[in-house]
C-alpha positions in Angstrom: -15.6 24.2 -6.6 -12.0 24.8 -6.0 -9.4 23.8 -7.8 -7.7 21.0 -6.2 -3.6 20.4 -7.0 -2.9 17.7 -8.8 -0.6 15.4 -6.5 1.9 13.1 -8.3 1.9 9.3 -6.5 4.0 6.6 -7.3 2.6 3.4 -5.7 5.2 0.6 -4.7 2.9 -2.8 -4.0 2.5 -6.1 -4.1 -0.9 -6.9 -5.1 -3.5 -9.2 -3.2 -7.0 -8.3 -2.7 -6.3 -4.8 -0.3 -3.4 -3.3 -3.0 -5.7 -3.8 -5.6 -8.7 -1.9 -3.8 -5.8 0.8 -2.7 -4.7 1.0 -6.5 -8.0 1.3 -7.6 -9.1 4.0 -5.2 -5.9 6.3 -6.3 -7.1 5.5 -9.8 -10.3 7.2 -9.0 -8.6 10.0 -7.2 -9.0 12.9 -9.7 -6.2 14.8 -7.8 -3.5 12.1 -7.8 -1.6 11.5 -11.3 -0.2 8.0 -10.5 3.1 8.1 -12.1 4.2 4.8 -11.7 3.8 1.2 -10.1 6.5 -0.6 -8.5 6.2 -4.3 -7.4 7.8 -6.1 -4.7 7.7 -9.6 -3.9 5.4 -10.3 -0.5 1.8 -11.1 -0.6 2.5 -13.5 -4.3 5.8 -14.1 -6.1 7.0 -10.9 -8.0 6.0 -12.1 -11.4 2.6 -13.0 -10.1 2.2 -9.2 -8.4 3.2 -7.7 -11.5 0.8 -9.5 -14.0 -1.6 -8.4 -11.0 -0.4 -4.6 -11.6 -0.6 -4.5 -15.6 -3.7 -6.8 -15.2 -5.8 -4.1 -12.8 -4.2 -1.1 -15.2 -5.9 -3.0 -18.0 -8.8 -3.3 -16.8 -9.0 0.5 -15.8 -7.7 1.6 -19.2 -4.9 3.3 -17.7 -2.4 1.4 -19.3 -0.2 4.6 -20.3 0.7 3.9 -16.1 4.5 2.3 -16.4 4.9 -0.7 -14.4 8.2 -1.8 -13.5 9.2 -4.8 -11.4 11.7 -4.7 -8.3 12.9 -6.9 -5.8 12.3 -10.9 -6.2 13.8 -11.7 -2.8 13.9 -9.5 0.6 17.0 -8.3 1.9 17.5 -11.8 3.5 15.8 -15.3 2.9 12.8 -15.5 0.9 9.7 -13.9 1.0 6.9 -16.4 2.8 3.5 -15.0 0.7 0.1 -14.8 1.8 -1.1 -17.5 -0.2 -3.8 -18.1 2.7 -5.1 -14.8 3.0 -5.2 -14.0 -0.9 -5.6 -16.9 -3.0 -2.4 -18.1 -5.1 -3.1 -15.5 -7.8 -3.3 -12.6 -5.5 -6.6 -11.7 -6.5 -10.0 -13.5 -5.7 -11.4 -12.5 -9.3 -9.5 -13.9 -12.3 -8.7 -10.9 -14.6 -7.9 -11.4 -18.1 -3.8 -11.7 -19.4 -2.5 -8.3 -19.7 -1.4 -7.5 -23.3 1.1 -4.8 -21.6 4.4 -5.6 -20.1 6.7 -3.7 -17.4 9.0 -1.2 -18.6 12.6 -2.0 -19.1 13.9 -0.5 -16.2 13.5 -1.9 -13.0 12.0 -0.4 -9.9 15.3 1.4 -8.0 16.3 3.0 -11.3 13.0 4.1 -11.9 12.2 5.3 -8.8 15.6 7.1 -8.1 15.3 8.6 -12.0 11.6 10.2 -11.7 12.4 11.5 -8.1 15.5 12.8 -9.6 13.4 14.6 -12.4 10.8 16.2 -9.9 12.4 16.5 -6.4 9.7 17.0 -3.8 7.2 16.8 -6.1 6.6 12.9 -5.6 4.5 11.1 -2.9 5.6 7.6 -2.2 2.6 5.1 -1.4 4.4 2.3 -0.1 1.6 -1.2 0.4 4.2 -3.9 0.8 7.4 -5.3 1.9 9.9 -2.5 2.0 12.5 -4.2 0.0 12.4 -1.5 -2.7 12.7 1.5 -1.0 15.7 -0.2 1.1 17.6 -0.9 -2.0 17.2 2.8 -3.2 18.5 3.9 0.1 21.6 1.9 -0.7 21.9 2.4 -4.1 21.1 6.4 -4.6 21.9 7.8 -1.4 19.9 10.6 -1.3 17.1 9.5 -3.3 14.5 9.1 -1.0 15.0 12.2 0.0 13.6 13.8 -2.6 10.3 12.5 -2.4 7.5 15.5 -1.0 6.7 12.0 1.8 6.2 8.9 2.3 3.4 6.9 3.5 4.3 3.2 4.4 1.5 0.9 5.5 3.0 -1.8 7.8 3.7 -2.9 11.5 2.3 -3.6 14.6 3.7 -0.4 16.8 2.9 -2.0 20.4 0.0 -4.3 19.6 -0.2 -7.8 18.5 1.0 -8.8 14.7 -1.1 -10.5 12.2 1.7 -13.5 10.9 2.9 -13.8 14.8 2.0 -12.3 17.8 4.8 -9.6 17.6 4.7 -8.8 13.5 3.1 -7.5 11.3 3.3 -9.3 7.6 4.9 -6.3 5.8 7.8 -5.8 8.1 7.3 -9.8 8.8 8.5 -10.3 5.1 11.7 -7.7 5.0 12.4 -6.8 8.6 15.7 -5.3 8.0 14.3 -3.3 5.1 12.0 -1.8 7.3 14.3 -1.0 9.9 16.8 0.9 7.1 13.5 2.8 6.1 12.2 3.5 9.8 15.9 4.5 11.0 17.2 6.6 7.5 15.6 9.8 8.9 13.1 10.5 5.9 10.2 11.4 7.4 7.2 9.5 6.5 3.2 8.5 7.8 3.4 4.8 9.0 -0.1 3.3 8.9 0.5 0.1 11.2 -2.1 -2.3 12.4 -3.5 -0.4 15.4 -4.7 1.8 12.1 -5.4 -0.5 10.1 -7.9 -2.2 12.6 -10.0 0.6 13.3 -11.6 0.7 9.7 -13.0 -2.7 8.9 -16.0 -4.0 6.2 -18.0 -7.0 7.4 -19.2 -9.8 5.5 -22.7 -8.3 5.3 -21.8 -4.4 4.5 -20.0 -6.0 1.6 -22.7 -8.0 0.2 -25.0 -4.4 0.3 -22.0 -2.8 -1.7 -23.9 -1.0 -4.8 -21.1 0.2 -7.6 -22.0 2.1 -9.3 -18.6 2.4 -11.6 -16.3 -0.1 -13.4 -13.6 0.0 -10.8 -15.9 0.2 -7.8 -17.8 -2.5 -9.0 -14.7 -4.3 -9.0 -13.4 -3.5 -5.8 -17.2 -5.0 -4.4 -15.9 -8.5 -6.7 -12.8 -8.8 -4.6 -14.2 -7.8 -1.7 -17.4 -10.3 -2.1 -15.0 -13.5 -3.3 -12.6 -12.9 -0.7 -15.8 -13.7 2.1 -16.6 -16.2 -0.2 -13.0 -18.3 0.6 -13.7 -19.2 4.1 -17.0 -18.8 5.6 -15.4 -18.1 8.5 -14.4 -14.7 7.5 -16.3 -12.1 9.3 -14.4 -8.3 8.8 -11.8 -7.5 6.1 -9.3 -4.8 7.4 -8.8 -1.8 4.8 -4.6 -2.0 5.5 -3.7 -0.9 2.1 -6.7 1.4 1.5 -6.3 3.0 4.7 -2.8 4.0 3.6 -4.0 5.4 -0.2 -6.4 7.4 1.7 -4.2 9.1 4.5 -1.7 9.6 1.4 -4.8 11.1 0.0 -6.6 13.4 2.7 -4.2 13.7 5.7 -6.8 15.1 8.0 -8.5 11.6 8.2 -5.7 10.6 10.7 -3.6 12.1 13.6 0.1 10.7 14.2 2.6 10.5 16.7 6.0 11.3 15.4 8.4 8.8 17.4 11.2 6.9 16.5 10.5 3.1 15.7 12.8 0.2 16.5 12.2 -3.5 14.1 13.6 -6.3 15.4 15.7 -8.3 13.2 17.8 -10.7 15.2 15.6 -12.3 17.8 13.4 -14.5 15.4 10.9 -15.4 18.1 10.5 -11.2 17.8 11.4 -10.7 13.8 10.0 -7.7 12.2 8.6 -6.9 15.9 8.2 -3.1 15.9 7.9 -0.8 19.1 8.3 3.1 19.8 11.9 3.6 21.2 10.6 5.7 23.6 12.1 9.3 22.0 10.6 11.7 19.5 11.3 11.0 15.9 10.3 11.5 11.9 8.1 8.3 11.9 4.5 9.4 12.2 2.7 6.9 13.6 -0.7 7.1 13.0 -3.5 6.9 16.5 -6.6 7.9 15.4 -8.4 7.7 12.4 -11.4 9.3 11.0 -13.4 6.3 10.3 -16.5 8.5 8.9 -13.8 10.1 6.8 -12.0 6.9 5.1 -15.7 5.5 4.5 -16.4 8.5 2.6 -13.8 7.4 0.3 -14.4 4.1 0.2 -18.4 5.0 -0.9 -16.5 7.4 -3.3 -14.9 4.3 -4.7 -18.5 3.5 -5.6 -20.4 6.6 -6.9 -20.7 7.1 -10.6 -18.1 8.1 -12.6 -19.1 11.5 -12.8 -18.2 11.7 -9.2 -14.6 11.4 -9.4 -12.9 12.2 -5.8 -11.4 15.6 -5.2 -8.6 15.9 -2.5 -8.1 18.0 0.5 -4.0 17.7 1.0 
């Protein structure tokens, strides 16, 4: 087999039940050395996301991965949670306390001082709110920058959203950090919800999940107790995994590089997002390769021996 390169990640999230099958599926990813977590507000309160973080490290025995927390509050207001979607811990499958705690240094420092150290070296997975990488725009011009991309999942180019009928809940929960990220001219994969939709687990293909791993038996858990919430609950959308696995394998998607507009003065239209009509650095992702993001996700499952090699 050919040697794959070993691509350095850091992951900014906010984990609810789809970070935390992302997270797990780069953790299986022999090719990606996650250098860090960063955590955001969004889907839970910050504090609640980063016990979540340590919590899924910990249970992975990967707890030599720093964690360090970020931004409390978006750039405006207050974040509004998922509470609904995710339970009020995050997760649908209590994990036990952490016995690690976050580094010292919070996310913008740490971020700005490991791209510093290796520029173009670092992918940026970004699963939430886009609070973070907006304050590192303001605060180390430059920065960004310096990351080899960036792959944000988040938006609803064009189509309906998911928390109104214009937005999507990412850019829903920070629309002007989104539009500083979108308009600061780093280039970057944006996997939005015309994606996201097009790879989707039903409530009977995840009761026929067979782990056959630690991590993949607890993605199955989350997946499993997250049906179990409402009986009405028929598909689960892979947002966040879809994103960890374009930032993994790029040939399981095809973009359109535009530039994209987020509304963030209308509030019947907040955090709406639409192509501007002119060509641009934000790839927006069309099609995806279903058969090839499933491939992952059934990697997520195989033995440990089977740990995932990358393709770029």
């Amino acid at each position: 087999m050919t040697d794959i390169p070993v691509k350095k990640v850091m992951i900014d999230t906010d984990p609810g039940v789809d970070d935390a099958i992302a997270i797990l599926m780069a953790l299986r990813f022999s090719s990606f050395q996650v250098l860090g977590l960063t955590t955001v507000g969004g889907n839970v309160p910050l504090a609640r996301g980063t016990r979540n973080a340590l919590a899924l490290l910990e249970y992975a025995g990967r707890t030599e991965i720093p964690v360090s927390r970020g931004s409390a509050l978006p750039i405006r207001g207050q974040y509004g949670y998922s509470f609904p979607v995710h339970g009020a811990s995050g997760l649908t499958r209590r994990l036990p306390n952490p016995s690690s705690r976050p580094i010292d240094q919070r996310a913008v420092d740490f971020l700005a001082g490991e791209l510093g150290k290796q520029p173009g070296e670092i992918l940026l997975i970004a699963l939430g709110p886009l609070t973070n990488l907006a304050n590192l725009l303001t605060r180390y011009p430059g920065s960004l920058e310096q990351a080899s991309g960036l792959v944000v999942m988040g938006g609803a180019v064009d189509v309906p959203g998911n928390v109104t009928g214009h937005a999507e809940f990412n850019f829903y929960s920070d629309p002007e950090a989104a539009k500083m990220v979108l308009s600061s001219g780093v280039p970057l994969t944006l996997i939005d919800l015309a994606a996201s939709r097009q790879v989707a687990i039903d409530r009977q293909a995840a009761r026929e999940l067979k782990p056959r791993n630690n991590l993949g038996g607890l993605a199955a858990q989350l997946l499993n107790n997250w049906f179990r919430r409402d009986p009405g609950r028929q598909r689960f959308f892979f947002h966040d995994p879809l994103a960890m696995a374009a930032a993994f394998d790029s040939t399981i998607v095809n973009t359109q590089n535009v530039q994209v507009a987020v509304e963030t003065a209308d509030p019947v239209r907040l955090g709406e997002s639409r192509i501007s009509g002119r060509p641009g650095l934000v790839g927006v992702v069309r099609q995806v390769d279903q058969d090839g993001f499933f491939r992952l996700f059934d990697d997520l499952m195989s033995p440990d021996q089977g740990a995932i090699q990358g393709h770029g």
